[in-house]
N, CA, C and O atoms as a GROMACS GRO file, in nm:
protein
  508
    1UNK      N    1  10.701   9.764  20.478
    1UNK     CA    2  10.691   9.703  20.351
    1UNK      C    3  10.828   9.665  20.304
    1UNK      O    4  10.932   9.718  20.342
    2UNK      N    5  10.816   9.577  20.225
    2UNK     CA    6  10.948   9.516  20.227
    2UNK      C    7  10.981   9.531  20.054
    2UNK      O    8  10.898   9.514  19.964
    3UNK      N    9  11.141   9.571  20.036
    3UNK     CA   10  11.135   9.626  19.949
    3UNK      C   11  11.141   9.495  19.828
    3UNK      O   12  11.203   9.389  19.839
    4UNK      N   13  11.035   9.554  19.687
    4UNK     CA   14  11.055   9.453  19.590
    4UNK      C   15  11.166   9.496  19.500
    4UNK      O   16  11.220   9.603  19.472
    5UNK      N   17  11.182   9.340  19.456
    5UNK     CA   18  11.304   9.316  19.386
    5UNK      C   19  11.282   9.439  19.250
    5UNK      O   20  11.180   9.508  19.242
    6UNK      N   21  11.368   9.446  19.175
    6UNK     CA   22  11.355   9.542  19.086
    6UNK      C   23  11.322   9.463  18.923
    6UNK      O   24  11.388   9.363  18.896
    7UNK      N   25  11.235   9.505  18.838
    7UNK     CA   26  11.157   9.440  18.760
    7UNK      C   27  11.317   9.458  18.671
    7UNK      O   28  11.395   9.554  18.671
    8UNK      N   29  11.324   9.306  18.590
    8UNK     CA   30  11.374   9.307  18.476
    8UNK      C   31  11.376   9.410  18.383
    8UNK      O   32  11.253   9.423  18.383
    9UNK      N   33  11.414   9.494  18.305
    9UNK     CA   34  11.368   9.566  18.179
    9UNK      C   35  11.347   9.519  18.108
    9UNK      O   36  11.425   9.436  18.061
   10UNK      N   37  11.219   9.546  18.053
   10UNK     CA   38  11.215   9.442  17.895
   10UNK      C   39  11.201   9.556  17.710
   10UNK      O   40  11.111   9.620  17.656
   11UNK      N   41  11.324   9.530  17.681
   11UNK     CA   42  11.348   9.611  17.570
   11UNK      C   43  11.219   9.577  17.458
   11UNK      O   44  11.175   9.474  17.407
   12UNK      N   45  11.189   9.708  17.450
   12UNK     CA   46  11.086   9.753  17.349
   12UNK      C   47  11.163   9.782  17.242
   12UNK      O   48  11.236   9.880  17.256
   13UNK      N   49  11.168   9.711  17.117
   13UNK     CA   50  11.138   9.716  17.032
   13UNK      C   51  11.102   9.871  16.950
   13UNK      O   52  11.001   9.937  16.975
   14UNK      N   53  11.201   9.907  16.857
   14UNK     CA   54  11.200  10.049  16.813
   14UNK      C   55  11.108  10.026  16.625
   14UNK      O   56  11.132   9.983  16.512
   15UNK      N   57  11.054  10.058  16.664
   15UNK     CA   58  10.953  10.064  16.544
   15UNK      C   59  11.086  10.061  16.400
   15UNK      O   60  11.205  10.093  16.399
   16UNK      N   61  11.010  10.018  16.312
   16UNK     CA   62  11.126  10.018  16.227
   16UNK      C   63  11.020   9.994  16.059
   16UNK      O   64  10.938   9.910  16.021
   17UNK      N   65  11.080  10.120  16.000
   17UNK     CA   66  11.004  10.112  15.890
   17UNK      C   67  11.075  10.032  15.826
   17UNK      O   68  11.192   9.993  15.830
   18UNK      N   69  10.912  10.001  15.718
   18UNK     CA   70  10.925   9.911  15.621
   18UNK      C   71  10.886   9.939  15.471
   18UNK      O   72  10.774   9.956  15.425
   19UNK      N   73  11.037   9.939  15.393
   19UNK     CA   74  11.051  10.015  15.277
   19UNK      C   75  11.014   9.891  15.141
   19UNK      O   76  11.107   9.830  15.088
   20UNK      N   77  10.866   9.869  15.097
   20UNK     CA   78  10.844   9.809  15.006
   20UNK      C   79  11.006   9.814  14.878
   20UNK      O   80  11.046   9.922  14.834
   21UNK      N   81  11.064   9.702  14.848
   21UNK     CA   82  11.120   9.700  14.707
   21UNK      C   83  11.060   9.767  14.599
   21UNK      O   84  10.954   9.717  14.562
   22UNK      N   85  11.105   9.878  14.529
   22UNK     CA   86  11.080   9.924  14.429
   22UNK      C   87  11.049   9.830  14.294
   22UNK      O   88  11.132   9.754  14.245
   23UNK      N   89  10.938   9.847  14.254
   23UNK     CA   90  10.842   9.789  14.126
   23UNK      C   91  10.922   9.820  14.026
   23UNK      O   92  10.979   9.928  14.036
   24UNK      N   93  10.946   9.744  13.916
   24UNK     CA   94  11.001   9.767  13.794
   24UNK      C   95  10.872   9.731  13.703
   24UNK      O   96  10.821   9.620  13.688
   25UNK      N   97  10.829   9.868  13.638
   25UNK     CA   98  10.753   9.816  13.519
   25UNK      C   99  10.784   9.795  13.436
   25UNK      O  100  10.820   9.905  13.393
   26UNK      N  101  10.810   9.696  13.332
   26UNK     CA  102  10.871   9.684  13.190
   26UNK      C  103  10.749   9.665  13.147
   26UNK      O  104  10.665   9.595  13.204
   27UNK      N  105  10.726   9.761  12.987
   27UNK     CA  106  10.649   9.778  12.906
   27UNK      C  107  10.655   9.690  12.805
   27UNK      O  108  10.747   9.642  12.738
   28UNK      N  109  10.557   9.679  12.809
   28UNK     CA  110  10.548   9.515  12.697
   28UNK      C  111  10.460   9.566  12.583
   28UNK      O  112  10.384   9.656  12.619
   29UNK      N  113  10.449   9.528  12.444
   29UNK     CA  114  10.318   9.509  12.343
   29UNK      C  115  10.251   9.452  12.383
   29UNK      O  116  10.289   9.371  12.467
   30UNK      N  117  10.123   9.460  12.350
   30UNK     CA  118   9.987   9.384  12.336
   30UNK      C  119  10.004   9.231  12.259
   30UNK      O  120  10.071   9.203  12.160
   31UNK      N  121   9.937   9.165  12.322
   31UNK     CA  122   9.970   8.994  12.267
   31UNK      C  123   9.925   9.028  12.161
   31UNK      O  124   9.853   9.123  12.191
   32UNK      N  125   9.917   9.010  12.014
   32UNK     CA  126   9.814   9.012  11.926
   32UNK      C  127   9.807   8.867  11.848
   32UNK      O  128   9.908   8.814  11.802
   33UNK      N  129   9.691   8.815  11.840
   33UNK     CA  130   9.669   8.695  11.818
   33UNK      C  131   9.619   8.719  11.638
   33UNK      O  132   9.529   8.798  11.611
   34UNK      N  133   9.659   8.675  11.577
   34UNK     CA  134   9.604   8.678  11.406
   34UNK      C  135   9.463   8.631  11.394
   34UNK      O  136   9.409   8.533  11.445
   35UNK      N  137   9.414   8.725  11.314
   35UNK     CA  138   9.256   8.634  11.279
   35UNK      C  139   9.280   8.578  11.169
   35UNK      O  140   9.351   8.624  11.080
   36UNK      N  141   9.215   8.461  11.169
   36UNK     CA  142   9.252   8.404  11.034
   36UNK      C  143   9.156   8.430  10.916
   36UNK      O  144   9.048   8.378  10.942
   37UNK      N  145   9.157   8.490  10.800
   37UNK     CA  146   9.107   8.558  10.700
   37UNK      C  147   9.012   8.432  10.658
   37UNK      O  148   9.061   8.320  10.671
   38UNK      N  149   8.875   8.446  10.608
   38UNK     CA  150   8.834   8.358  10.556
   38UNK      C  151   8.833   8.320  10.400
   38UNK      O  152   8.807   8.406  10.317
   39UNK      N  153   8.865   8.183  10.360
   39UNK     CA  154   8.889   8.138  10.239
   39UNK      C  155   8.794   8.097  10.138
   39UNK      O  156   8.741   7.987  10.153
   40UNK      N  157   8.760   8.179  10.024
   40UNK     CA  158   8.640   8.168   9.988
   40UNK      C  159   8.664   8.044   9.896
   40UNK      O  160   8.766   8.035   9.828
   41UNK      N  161   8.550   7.932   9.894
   41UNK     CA  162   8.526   7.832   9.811
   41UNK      C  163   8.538   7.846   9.642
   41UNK      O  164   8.566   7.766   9.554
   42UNK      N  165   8.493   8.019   9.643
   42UNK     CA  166   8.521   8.051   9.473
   42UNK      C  167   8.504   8.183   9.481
   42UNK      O  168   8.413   8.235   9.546
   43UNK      N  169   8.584   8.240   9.420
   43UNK     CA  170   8.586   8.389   9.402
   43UNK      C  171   8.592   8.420   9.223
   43UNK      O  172   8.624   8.319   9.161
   44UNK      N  173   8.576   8.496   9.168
   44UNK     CA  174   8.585   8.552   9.043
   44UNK      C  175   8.782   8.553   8.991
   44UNK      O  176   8.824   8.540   8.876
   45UNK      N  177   8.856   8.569   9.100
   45UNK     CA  178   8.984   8.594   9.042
   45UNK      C  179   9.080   8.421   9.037
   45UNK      O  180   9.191   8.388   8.995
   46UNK      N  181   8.984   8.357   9.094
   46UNK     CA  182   9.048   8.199   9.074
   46UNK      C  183   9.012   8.191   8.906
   46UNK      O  184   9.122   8.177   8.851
   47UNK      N  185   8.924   8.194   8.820
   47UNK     CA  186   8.942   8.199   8.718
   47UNK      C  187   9.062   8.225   8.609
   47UNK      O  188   9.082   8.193   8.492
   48UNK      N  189   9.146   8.315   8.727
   48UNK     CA  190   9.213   8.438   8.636
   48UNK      C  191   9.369   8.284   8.684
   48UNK      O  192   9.369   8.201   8.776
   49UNK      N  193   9.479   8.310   8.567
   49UNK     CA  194   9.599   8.213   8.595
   49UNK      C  195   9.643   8.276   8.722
   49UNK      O  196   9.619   8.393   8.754
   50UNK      N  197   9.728   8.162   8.812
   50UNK     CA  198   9.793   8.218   8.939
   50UNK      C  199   9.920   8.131   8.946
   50UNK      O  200   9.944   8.029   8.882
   51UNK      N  201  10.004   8.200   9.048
   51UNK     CA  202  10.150   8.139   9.010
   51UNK      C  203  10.105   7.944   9.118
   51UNK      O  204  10.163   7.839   9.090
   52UNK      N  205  10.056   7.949   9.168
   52UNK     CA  206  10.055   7.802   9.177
   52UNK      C  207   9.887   7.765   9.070
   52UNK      O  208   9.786   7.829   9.040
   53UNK      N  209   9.939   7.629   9.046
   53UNK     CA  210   9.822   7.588   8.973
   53UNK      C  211   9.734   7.509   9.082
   53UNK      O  212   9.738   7.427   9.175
   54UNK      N  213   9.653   7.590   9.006
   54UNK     CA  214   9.451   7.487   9.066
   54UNK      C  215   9.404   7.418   9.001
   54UNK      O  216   9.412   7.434   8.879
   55UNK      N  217   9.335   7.312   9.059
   55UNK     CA  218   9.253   7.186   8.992
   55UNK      C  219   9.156   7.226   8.996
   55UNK      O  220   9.138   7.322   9.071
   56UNK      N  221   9.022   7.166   8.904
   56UNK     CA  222   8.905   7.187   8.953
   56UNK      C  223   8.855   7.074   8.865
   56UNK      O  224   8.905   7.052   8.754
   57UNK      N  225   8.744   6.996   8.923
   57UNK     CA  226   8.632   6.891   8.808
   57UNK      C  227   8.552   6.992   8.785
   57UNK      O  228   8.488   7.066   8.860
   58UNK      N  229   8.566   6.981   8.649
   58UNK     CA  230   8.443   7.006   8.571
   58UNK      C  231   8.295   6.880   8.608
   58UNK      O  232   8.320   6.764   8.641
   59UNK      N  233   8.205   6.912   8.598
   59UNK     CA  234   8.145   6.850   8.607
   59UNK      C  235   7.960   6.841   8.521
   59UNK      O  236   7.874   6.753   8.528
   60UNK      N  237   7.963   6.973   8.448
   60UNK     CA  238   7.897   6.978   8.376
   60UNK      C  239   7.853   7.120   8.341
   60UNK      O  240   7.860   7.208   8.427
   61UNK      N  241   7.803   7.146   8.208
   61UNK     CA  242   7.746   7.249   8.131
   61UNK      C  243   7.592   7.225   8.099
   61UNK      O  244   7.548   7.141   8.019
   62UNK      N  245   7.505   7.327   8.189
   62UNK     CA  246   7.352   7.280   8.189
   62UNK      C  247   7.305   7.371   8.137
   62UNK      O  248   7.366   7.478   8.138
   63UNK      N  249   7.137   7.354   8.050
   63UNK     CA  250   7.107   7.448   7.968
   63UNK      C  251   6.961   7.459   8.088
   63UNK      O  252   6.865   7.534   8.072
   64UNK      N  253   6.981   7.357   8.206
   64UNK     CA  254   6.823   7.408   8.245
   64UNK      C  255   6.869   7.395   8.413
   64UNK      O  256   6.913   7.287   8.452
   65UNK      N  257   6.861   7.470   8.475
   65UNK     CA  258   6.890   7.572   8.574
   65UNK      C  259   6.893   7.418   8.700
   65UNK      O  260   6.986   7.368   8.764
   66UNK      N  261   6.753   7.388   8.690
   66UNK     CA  262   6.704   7.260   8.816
   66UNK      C  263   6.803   7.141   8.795
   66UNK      O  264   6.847   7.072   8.886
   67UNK      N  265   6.839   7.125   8.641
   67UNK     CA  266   6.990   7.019   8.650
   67UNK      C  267   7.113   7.061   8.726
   67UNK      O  268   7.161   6.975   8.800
   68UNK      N  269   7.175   7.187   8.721
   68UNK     CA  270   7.278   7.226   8.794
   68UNK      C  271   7.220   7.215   8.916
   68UNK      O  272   7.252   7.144   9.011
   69UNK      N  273   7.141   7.285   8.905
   69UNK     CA  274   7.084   7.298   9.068
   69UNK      C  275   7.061   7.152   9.130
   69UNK      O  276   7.063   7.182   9.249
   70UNK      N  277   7.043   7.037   9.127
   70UNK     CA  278   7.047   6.914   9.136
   70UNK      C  279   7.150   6.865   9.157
   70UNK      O  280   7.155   6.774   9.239
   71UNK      N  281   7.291   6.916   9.076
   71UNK     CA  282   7.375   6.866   9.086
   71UNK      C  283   7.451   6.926   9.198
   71UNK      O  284   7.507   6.882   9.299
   72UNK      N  285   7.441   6.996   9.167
   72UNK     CA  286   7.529   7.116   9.250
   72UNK      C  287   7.472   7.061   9.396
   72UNK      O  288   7.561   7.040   9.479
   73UNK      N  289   7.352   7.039   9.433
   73UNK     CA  290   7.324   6.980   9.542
   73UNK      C  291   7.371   6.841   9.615
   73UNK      O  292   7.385   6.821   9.736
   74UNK      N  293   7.391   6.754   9.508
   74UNK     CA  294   7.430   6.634   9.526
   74UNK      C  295   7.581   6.599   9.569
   74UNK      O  296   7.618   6.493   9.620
   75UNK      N  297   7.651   6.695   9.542
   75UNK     CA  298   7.773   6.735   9.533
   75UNK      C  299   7.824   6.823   9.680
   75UNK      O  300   7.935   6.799   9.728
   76UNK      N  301   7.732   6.926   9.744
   76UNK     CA  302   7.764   6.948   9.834
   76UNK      C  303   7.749   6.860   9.934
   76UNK      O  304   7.831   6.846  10.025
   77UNK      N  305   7.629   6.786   9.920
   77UNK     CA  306   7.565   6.708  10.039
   77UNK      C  307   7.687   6.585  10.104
   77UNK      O  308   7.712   6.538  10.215
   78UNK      N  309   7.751   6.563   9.930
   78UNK     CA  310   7.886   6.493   9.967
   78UNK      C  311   8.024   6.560  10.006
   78UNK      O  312   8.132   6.504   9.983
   79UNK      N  313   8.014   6.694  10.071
   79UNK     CA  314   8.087   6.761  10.141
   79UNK      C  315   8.180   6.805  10.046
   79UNK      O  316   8.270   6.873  10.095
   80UNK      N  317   8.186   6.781   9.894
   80UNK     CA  318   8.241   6.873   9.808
   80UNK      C  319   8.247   7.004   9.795
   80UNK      O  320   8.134   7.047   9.819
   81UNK      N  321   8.367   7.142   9.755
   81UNK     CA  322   8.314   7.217   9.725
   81UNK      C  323   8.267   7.273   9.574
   81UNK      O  324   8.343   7.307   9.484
   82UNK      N  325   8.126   7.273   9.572
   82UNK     CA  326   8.086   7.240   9.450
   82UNK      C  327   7.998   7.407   9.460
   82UNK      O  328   7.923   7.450   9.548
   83UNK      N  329   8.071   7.505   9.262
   83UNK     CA  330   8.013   7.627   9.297
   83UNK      C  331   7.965   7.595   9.132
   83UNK      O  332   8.033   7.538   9.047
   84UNK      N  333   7.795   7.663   9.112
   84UNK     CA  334   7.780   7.728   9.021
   84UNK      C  335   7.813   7.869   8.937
   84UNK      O  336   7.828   7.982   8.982
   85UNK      N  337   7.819   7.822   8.805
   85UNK     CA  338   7.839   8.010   8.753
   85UNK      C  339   7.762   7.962   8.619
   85UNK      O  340   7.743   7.846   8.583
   86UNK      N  341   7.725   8.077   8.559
   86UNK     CA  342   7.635   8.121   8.489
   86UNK      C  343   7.702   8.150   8.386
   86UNK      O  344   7.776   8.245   8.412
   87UNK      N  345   7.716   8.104   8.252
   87UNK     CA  346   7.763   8.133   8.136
   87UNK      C  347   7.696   8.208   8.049
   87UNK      O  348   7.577   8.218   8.078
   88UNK      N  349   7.736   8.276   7.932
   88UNK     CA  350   7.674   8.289   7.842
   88UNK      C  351   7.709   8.267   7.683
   88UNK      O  352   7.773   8.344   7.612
   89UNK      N  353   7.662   8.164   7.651
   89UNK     CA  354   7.785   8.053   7.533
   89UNK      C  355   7.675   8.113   7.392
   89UNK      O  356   7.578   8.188   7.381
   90UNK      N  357   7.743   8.045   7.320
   90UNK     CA  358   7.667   8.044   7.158
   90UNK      C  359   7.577   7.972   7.163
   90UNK      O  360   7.513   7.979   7.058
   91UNK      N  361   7.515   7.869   7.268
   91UNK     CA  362   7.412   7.816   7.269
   91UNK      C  363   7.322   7.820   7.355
   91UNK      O  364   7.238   7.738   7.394
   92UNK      N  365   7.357   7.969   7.392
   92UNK     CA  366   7.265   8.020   7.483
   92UNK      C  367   7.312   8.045   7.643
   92UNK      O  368   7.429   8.047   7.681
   93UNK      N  369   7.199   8.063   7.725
   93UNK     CA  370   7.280   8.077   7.849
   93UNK      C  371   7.281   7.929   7.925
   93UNK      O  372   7.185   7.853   7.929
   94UNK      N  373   7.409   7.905   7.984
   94UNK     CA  374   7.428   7.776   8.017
   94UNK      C  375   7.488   7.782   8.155
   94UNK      O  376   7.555   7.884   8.169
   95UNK      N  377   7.481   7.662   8.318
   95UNK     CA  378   7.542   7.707   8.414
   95UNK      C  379   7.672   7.612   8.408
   95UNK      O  380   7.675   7.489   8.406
   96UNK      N  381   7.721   7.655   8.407
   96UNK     CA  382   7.847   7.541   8.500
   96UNK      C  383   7.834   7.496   8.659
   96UNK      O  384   7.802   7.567   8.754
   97UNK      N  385   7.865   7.372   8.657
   97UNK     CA  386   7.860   7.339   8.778
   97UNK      C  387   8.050   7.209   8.780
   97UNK      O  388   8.080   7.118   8.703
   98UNK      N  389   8.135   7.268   8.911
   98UNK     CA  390   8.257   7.287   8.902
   98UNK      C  391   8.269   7.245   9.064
   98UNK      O  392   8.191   7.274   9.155
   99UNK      N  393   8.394   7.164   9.069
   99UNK     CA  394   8.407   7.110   9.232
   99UNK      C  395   8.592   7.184   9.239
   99UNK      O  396   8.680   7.172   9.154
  100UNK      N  397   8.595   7.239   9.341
  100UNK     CA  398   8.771   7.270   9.306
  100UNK      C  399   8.725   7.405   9.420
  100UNK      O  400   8.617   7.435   9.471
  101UNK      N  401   8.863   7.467   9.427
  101UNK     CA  402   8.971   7.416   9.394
  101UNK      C  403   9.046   7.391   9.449
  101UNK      O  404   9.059   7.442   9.560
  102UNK      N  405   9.159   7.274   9.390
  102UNK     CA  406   9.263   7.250   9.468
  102UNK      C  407   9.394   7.198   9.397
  102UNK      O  408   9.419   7.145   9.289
  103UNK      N  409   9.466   7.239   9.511
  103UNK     CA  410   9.594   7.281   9.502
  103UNK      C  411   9.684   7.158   9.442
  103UNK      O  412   9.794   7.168   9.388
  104UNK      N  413   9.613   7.050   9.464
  104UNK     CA  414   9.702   6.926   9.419
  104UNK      C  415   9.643   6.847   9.310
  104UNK      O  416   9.522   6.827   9.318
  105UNK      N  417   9.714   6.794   9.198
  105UNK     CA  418   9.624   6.784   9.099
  105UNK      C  419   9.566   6.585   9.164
  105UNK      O  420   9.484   6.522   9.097
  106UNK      N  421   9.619   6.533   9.272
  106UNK     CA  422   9.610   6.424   9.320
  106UNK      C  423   9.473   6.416   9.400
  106UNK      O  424   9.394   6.321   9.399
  107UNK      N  425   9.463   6.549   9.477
  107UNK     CA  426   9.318   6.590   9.542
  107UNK      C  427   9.210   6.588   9.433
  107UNK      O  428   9.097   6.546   9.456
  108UNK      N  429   9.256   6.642   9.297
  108UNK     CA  430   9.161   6.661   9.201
  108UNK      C  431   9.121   6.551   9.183
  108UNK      O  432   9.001   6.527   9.198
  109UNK      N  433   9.215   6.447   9.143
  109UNK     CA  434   9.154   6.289   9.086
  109UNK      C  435   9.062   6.205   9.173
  109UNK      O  436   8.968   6.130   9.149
  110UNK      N  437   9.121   6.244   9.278
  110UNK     CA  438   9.047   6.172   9.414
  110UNK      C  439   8.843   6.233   9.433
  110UNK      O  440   8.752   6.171   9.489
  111UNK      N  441   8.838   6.330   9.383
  111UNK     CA  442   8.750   6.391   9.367
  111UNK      C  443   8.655   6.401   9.300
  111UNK      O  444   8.544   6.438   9.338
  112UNK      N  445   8.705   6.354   9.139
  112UNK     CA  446   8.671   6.334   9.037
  112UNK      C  447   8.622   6.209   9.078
  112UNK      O  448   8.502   6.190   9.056
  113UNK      N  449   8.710   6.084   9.154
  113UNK     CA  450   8.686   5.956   9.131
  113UNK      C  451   8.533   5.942   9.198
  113UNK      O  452   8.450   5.865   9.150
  114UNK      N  453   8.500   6.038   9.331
  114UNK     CA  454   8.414   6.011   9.426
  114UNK      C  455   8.263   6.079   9.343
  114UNK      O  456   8.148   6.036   9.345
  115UNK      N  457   8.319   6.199   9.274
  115UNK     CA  458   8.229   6.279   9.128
  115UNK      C  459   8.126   6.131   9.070
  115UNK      O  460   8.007   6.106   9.088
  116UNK      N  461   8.220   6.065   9.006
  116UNK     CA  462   8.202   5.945   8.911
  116UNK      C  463   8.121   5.846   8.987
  116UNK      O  464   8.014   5.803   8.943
  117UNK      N  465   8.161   5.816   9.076
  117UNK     CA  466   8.086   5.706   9.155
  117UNK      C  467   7.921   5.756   9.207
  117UNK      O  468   7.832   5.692   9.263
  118UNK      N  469   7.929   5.880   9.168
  118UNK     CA  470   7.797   5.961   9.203
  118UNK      C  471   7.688   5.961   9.096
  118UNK      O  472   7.570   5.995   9.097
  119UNK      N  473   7.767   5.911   9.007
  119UNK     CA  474   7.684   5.888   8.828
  119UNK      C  475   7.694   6.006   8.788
  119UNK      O  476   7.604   6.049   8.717
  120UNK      N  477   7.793   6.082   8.818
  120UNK     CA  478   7.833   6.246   8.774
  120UNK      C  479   7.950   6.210   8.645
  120UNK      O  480   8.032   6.121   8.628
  121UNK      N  481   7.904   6.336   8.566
  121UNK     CA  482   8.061   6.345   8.484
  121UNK      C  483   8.112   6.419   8.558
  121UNK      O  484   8.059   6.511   8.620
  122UNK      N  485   8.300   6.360   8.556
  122UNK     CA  486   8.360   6.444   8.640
  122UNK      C  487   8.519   6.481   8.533
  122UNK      O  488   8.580   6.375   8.519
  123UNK      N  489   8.570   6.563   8.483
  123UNK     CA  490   8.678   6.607   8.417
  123UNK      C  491   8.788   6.657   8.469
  123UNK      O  492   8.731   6.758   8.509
  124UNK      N  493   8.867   6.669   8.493
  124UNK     CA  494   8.996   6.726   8.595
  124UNK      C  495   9.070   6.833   8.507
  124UNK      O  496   9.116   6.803   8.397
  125UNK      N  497   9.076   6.934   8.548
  125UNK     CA  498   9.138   7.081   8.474
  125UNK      C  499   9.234   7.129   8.542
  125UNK      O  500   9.256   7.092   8.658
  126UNK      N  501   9.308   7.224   8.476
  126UNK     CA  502   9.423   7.298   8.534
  126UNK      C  503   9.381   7.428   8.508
  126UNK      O  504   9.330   7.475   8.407
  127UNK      N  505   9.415   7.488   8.628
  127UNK     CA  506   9.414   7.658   8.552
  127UNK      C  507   9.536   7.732   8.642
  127UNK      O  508   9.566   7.850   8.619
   0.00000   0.00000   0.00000
């Protein structure tokens, strides 16, 4: 037998660990997103004076419930915000019916004007 040549060596490769990069956690707050509070069309303390002034149309003093209520309807349907309240005058009990409020007395007129064109009385106030 004839002698064979002698095999190449073929270098193996020494295992070689593998050391993940160390994680940095930085601690963060929570996103917090604001809810936005809802804005009521009329509350009891808009009555009361506030350091900016509010407009509001008057728009009438009713002695029979289905007139406000009529109006007051006619008024929302035209995307006004239009609130009743309930008086109690020297001539008995009477509702108000009132479009407001707002912040600009220019919004008010504009309001009033669209009031008027409705065959509404419409009055522009400050409070």
């Amino acid at each position: 037998m004839a002698a064979q040549p002698p095999k190449p060596a073929i270098a193996v490769p020494k295992p070689v660990a593998v050391v993940p990069a160390p994680v940095v956690v930085t601690p963060t707050a929570p996103v917090r997103v604001p809810t936005p509070l809802p804005v009521p069309l009329y509350s009891p303390e808009m009555d009361q004076p506030a350091e900016v002034p509010l407009y509001y149309v008057n728009v009438g003093l009713f002695s029979q419930p289905e007139n406000a209520e009529n109006a007051h309807d006619r008024l929302l349907e035209s995307k006004l915000p239009s609130v009743m309240k309930e008086l109690k005058t020297a001539k008995g009990r009477q509702i108000r019916v009132r479009v407001g409020p707002y912040t600009s007395e220019q919004q008010a007129y504009d309001a009033a004007a669209t009031i008027r064109a409705m065959k509404l009385e419409a009055r522009v106030i400050r409070q």
